[in-house]
N, C-alpha and C positions, 0 to 999 in steps of 0.2 A: 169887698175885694173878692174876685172869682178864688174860690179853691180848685177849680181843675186847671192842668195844662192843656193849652187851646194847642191843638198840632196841625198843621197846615191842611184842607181838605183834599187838594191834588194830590198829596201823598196819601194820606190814608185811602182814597181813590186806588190808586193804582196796589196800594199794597192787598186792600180789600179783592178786587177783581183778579190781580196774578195769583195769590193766594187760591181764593174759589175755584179759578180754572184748572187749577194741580189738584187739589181735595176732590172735584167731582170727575178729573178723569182716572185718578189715584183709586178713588171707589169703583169707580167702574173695573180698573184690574185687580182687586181685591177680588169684587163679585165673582168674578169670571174665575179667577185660581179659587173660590169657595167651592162654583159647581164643579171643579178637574178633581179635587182634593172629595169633594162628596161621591164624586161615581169612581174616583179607585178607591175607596173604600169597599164595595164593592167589586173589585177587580178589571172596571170597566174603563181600559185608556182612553188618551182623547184624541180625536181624528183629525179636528181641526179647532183653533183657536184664533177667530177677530176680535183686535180691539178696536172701533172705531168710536170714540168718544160721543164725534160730532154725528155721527150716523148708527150705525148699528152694530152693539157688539153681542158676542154671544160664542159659545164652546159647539162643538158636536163629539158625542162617545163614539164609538166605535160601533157599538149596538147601545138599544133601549135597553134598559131594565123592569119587567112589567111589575118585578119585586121591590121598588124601590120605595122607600119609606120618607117621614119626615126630613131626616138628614139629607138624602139625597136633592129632593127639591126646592129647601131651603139651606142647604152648604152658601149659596154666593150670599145671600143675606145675614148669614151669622156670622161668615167671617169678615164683612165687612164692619157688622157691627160690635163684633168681637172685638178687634182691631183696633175698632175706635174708644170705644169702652175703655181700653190700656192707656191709648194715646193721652186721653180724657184724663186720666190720673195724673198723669204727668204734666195737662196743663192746669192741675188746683196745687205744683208745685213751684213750677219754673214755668215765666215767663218769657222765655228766650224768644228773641223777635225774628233770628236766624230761624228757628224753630216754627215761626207763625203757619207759613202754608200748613202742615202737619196737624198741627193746632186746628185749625177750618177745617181739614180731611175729617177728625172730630168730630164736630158740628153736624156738615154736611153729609157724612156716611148717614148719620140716625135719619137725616131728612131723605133722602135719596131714599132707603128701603121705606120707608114711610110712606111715601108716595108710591111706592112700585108694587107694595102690596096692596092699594087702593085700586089703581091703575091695573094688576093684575085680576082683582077680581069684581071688576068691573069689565075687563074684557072677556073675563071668563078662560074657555078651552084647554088650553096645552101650556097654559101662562105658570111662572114658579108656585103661586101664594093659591089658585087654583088649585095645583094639584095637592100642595098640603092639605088645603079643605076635602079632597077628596082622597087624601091618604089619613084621615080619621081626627084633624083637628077641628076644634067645632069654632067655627066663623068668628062668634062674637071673640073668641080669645085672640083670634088674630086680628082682629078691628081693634080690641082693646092693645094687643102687642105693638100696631101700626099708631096709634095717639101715644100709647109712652115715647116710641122713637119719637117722634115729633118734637111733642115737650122738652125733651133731651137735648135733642138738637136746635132748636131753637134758644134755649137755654144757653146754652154754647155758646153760639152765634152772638146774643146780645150780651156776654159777657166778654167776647173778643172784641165788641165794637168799641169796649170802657177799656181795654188795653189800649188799644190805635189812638184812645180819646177822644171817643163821642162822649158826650155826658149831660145829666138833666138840664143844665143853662142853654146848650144848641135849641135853635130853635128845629123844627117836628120839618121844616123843609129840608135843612142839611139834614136829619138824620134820613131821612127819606130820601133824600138823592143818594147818600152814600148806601143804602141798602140797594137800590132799584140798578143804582150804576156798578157793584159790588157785585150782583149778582146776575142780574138781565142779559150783560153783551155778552158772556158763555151763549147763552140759548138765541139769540139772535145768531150767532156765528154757526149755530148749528142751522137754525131755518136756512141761511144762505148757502151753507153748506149743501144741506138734501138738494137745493134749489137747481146748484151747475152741478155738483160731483155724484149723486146717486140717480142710479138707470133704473135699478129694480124696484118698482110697488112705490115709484118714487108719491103717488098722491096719500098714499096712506101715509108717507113720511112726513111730508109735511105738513097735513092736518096733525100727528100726531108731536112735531116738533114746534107749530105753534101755539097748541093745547099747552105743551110744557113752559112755552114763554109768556105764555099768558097767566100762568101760572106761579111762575117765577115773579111775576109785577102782582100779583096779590098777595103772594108771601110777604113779600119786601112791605108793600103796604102793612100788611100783620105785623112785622116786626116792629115798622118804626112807630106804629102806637103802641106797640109795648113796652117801647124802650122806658120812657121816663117812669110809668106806671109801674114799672116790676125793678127798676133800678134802685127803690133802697132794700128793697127785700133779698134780691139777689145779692147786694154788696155786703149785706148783714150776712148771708151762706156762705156765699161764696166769691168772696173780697179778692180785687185786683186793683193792681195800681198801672195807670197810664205809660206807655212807654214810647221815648223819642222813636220816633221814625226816620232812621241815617241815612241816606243814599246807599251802602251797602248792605240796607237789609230789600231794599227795593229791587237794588240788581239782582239779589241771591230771589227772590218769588219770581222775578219775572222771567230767572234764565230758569230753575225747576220749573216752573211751569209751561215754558218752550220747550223745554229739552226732553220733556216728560209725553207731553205732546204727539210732540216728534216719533220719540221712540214708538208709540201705539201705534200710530197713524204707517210710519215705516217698516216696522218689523213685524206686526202682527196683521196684513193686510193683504 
């Protein structure tokens, strides 16, 4: 007899995806209130603040700081991972499925700076993780900083998949559609997005918005061969039990996730 609850895949679909969509635009205004919160520490307002999820978001001071230290350049990535760190606690308590999106913000905040410190000094120049390296952090501790996030969040991720219930009986295609389709159409909607709605540096957009979807469908591959392989170890640490998926926890991710959206895309634009 199967020990796990089989719960419908269209639903953990859509919970999985509205979910992700609020955690990675949710990070993204974390990030951005890290860097406002890191330069008035310094005394330095802010001039201007976009959030655009799907395209480009990012603060301006008022003036540079040429004094400015670790805090300063890494405030958007610690408070996002800070943030999540808390959240994290709270999901090795309660599993509240109202709660879920919040829960992924989790997960994905650790993956997001991960990537972004990669990505950052990889492109080098004026980028946040850059200038840390050049404000006296020595490289390898930030490479080493960027794989713990990883881990972290990944870790997360596959243990939210054993909430919604995935589990070792699925066969490695469901677990794999629900990662690729869970996670991919964010980054898709962004490629389409730079495609008709950004005018400025619009080709370096979308090279750099389909770098991120491509990347997004590796991860997803990464996770669902991890799923089975790390699922009795993780359920021996840190144990979850599967929970129904009702039609009002579905409405509650997918209106935060519009409504959240929204707000960036409206008032910060």
């Amino acid at each position: 007899m199967n020990q796990y609850r089989n719960i419908n895949t269209g639903k953990i679909l859509v919970l999985v995806a509205s979910a992700f969509t609020f955690a990675y635009c949710f990070g993204v205004f974390i990030h951005e209130i890290g860097h406002i919160l890191g330069y008035q520490y310094y005394g330095i307002a802010t001039k201007k603040l976009v959030l655009d999820p799907f395209g480009h978001s990012y603060m301006l001071p008022l003036k540079e700081n040429p004094a400015g230290d670790l805090l300063q350049f890494s405030g958007g990535s610690l408070l996002n991972i800070i943030s999540a760190c808390l959240v994290a606690s709270l999901f090795c308590k309660n599993h509240n499925m109202f709660a879920f999106p919040l829960l992924m913000w989790a997960g994905v905040a650790f993956i997001q700076e991960s990537i972004a410190i990669v990505l950052d000094l990889v492109n080098g120049s004026t980028f946040d993780w850059t200038l840390v390296v050049a404000a006296g952090m020595p490289i390898y501790l930030v490479i080493i900083f960027s794989l713990l996030c990883m881990g972290a969040g990944c870790t997360i991720f596959l243990r939210l998949l054993a909430i919604v219930g995935i589990n070792p009986d699925d066969s490695y295609t469901k677990i794999l559609t629900i990662c690729i389709l869970g996670i991919s159409p964010f980054f898709i909607i962004s490629l389409i997005y730079v495609l008709f709605f950004m005018v400025t540096d619009q080709d370096n957009w979308i090279l750099s918005k389909s770098i991120s979807l491509g990347a997004s469908i590796i991860l997803s591959v990464v996770l669902a061969l991890l799923f089975k392989p790390l699922y009795p170890m993780l359920e021996k640490f840190l144990p979850v039990k599967s929970r129904d998926i009702k039609p009002t926890h579905l409405g509650s991710s997918l209106s935060i996730a519009v409504l959240f959206t929204l707000f960036c895309l409206f008032f910060f634009n």
